[in-house]
C-alpha positions as CSV (number, residue, x, y, z in Angstrom):
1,X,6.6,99.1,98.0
2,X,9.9,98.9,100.0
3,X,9.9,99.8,103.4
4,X,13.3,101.6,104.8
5,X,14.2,101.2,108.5
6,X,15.7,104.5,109.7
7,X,18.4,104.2,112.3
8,X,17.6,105.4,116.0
9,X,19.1,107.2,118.0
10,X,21.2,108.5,115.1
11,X,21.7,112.2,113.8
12,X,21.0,115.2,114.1
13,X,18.2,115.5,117.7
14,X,17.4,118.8,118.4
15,X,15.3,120.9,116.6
16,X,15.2,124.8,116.5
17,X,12.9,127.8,114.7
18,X,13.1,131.1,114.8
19,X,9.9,133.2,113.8
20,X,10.4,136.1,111.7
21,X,7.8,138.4,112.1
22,X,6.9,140.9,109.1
23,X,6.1,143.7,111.4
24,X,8.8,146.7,113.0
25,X,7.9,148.9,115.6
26,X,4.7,146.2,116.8
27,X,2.7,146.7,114.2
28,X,4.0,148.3,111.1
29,X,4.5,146.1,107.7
30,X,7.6,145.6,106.4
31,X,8.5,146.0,103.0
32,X,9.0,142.9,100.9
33,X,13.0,144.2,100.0
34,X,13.3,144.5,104.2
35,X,11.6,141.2,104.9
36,X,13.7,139.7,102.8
37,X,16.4,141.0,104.1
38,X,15.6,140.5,107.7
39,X,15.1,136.5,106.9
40,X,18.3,136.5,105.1
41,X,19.6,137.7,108.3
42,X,18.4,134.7,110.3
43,X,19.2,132.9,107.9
44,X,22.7,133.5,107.6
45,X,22.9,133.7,111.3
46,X,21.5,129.8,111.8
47,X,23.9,128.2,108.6
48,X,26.9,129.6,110.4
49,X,26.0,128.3,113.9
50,X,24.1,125.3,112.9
51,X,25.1,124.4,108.7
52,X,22.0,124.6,107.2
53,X,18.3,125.5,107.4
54,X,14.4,125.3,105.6
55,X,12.1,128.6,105.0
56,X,8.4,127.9,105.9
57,X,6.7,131.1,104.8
58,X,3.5,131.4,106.6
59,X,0.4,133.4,108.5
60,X,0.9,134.6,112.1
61,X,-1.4,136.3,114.2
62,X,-1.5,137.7,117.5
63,X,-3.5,140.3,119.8
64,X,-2.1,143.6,120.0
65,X,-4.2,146.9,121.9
66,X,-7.4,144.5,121.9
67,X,-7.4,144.0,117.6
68,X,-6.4,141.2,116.0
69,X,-3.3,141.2,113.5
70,X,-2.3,139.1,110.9
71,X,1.2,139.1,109.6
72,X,3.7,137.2,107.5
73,X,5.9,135.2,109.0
74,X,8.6,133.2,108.2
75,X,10.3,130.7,110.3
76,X,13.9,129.4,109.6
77,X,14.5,125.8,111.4
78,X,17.6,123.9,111.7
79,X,18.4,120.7,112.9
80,X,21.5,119.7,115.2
81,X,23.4,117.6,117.9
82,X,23.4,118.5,121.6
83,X,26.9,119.4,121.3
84,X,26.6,122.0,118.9
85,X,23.4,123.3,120.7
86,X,24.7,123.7,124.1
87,X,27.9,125.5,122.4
88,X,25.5,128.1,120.9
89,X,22.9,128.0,123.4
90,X,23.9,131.5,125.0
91,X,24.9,133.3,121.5
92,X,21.2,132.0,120.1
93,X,19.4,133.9,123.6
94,X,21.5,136.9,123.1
95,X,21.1,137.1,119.1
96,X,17.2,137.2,119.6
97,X,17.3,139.0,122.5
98,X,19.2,142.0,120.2
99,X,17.1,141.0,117.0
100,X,14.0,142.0,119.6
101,X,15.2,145.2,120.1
102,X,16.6,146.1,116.3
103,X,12.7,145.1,114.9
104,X,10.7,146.7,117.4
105,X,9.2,143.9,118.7
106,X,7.3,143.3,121.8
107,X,8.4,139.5,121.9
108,X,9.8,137.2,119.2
109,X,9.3,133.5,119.0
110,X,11.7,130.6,119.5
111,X,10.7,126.9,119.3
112,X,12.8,124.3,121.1
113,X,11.5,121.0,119.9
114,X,7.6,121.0,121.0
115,X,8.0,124.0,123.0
116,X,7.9,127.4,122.4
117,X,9.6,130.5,124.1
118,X,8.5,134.4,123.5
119,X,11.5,136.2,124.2
């Protein structure tokens, strides 16, 4: 088998995901035309700042009035440079802050390389 050496230190650095929950209003399920539309959204939103992303659809769950849910989720990650990420850094806090509001939400989820934020 033929081994490849990958370059360090070169490329894209900083990793990003947004989690799109399947919920509005903190615990109501979304239609599949609405989710669908809401990840398209994020989508969208992440090619135009950052040129490109993946779709990992998956199973979220959280605590909510002492019951456990289980929702849908989807999370949307892109890859970039510092550059590019410190140039979008304050549109990306303000984007989720409004996306927060539009869905209902009681926090959304944002993952900065290891770490992740509830906005």
């Amino acid at each position: 088998m033929k081994q490849y050496k990958f370059p360090i230190g070169v490329g894209s650095n900083i990793h990003l995901v947004i989690y799109v929950p399947s919920t509005k209003n903190k615990s109501i399920p979304l239609s599949n035309v609405e989710m669908r539309r809401r990840v398209r959204g994020v989508v969208n939103y992440m090619n135009k700042a950052f040129g490109g992303t993946t779709r990992i659809v998956g199973t979220g769950s959280f605590m909510f009035r002492g019951k456990p849910i289980e929702e849908r989720v989807v999370l949307v990650e892109t890859f970039t440079n510092k550059k590019d990420y410190r140039k979008e850094q304050l549109k990306i806090r303000k984007y989720l802050q409004e996306k927060k509001k539009s869905w209902g939400q009681v926090s959304l989820a944002y993952q900065f390389e290891e770490s992740m934020f509830f906005i």
